[in-house]
FIVEXKE-227393 format. One line per 8 residues: number of its first residue (from 0); their letters; for each residue x, y, z of N, C-alpha, C. Coordinates in nm, 3 decimals, padded with zeros to 5 digits, m for minus. Layout:
<pts>
NUM) a) X/Y/Z/X/Y/Z/X/Y/Z ~ ...
</pts>
This chain:
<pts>
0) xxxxxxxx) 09.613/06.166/12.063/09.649/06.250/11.951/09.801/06.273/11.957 ~ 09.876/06.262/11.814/10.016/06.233/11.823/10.057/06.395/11.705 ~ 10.176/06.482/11.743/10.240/06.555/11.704/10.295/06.497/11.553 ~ 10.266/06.560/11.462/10.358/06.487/11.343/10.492/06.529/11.340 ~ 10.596/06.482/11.218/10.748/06.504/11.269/10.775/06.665/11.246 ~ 10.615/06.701/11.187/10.655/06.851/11.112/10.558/06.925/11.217 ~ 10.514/06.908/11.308/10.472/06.955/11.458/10.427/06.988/11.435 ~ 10.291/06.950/11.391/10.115/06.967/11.334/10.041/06.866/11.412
8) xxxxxxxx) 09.938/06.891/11.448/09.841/06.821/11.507/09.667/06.911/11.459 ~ 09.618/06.752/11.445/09.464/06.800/11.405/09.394/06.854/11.522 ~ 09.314/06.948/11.505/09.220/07.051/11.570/09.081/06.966/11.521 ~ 09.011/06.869/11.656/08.918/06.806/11.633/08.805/06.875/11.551 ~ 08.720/06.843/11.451/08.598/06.881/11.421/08.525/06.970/11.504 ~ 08.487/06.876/11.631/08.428/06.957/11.663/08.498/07.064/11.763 ~ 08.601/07.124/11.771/08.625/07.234/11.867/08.677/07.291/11.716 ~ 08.658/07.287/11.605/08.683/07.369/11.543/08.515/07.453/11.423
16) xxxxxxxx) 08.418/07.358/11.497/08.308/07.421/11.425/08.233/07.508/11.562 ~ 08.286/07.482/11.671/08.265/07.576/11.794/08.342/07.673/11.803 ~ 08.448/07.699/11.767/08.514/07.807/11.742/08.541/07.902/11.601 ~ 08.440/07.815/11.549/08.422/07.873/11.383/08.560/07.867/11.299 ~ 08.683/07.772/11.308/08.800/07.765/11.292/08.770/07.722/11.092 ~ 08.750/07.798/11.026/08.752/07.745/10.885/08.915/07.752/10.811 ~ 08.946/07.669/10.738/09.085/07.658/10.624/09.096/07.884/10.609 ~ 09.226/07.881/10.623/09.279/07.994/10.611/09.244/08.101/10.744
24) xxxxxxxx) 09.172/08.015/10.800/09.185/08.101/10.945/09.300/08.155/11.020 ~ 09.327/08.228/11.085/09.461/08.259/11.163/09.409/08.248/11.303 ~ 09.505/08.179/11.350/09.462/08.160/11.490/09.568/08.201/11.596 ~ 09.596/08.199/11.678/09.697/08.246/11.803/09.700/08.119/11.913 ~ 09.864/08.118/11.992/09.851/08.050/12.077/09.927/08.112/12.186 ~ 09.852/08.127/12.325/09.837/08.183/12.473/09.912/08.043/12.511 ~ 10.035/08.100/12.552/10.131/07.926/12.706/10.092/07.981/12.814 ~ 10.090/07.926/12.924/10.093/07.924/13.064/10.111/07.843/13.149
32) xxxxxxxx) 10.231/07.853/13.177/10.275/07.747/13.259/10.242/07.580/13.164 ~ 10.217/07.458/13.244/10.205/07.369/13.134/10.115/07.329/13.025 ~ 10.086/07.441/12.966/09.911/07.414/12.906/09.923/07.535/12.815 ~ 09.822/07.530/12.725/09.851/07.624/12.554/09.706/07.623/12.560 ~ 09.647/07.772/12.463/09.559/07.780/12.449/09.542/07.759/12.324 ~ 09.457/07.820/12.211/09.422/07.804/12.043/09.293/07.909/12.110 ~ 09.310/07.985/12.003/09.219/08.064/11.969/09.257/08.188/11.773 ~ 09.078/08.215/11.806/09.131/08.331/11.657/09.173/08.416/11.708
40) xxxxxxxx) 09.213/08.465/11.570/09.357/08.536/11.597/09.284/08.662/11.621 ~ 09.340/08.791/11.698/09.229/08.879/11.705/09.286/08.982/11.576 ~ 09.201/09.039/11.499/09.277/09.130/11.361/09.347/09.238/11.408 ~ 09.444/09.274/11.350/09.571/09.346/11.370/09.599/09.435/11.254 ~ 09.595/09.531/11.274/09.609/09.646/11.184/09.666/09.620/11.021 ~ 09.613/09.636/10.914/09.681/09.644/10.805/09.643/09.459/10.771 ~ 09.568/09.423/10.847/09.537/09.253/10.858/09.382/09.262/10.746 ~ 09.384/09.174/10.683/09.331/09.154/10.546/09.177/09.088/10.624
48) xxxxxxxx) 09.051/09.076/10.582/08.935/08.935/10.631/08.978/08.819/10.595 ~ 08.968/08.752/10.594/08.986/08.590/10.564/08.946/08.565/10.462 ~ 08.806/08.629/10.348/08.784/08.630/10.251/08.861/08.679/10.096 ~ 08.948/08.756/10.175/09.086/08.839/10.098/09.188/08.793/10.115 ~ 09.237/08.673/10.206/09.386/08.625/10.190/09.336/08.488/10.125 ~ 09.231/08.448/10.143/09.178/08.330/10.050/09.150/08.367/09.908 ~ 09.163/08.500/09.888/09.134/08.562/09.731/09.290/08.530/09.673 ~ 09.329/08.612/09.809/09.473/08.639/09.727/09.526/08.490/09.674
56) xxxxxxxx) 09.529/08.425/09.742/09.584/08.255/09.767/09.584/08.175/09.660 ~ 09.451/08.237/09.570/09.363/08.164/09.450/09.424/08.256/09.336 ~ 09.404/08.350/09.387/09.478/08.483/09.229/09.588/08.401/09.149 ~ 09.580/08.401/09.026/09.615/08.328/08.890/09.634/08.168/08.939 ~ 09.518/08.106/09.021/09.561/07.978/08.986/09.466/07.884/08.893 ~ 09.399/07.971/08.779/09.328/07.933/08.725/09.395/07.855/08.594 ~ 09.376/07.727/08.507/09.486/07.699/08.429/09.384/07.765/08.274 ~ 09.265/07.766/08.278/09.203/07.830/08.141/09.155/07.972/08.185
64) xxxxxxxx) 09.111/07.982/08.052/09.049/08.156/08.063/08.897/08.118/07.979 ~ 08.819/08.196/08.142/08.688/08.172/08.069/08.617/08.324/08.077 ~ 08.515/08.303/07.997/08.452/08.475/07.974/08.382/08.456/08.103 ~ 08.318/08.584/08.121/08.159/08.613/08.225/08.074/08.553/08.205 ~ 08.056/08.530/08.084/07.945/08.432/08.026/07.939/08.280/08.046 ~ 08.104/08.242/08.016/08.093/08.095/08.039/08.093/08.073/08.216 ~ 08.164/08.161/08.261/08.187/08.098/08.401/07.990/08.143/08.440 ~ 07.945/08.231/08.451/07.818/08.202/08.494/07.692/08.108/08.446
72) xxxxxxxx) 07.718/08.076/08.319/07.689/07.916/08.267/07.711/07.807/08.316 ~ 07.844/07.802/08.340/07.903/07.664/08.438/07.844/07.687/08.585 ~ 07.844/07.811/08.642/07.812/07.809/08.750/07.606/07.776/08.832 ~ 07.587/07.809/08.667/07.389/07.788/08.690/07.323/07.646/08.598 ~ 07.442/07.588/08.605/07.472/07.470/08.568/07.465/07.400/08.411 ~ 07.454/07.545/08.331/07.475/07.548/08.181/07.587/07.469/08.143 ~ 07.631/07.422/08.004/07.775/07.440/07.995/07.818/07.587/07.876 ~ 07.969/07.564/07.853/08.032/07.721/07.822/07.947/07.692/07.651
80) xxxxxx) 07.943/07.587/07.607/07.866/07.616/07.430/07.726/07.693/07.464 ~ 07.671/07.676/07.570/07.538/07.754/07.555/07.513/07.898/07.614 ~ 07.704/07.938/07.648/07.672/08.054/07.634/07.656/08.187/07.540 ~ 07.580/08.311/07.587/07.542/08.415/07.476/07.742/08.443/07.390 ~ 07.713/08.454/07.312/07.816/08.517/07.219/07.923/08.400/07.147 ~ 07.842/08.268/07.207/07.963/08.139/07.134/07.879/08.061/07.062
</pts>
């Protein structure tokens, strides 16, 4: 496993579904002497869930505007013409 020039390296599959490591995770890294650890990050006061900085992340990146109606149509696999009020 090779460092990229922007000093990223992949976190194998599997030590990341053993450590429950999902996209937007925060993690921490422990040195000692010649060797680094990875772990989650432990939460820190005024520190958001992971479900809320992934909210935030998404907030206005929607490019249309859909009602309640259409998005739960699209979502129960309707489309937006068969929803109530169109």
């Amino acid at each position: 496993m090779q460092i990229t020039s922007k000093g990223q390296v992949t976190i194998p599959q599997e030590v990341r579904n053993r450590l429950g490591l999902l996209p937007h995770t925060e993690v921490e890294f422990e040195v000692s002497g010649d060797h680094a650890r990875i772990r989650k990050a432990r939460p820190t006061e005024g520190s958001g869930v992971r479900g809320q900085r992934a909210l935030r992340a998404l907030r206005g990146s929607a490019d249309t505007r859909l009602s309640t109606d259409e998005i739960l149509a699209l979502t129960r696999g309707g489309d937006r013409r068969g929803a109530k009020g169109k």
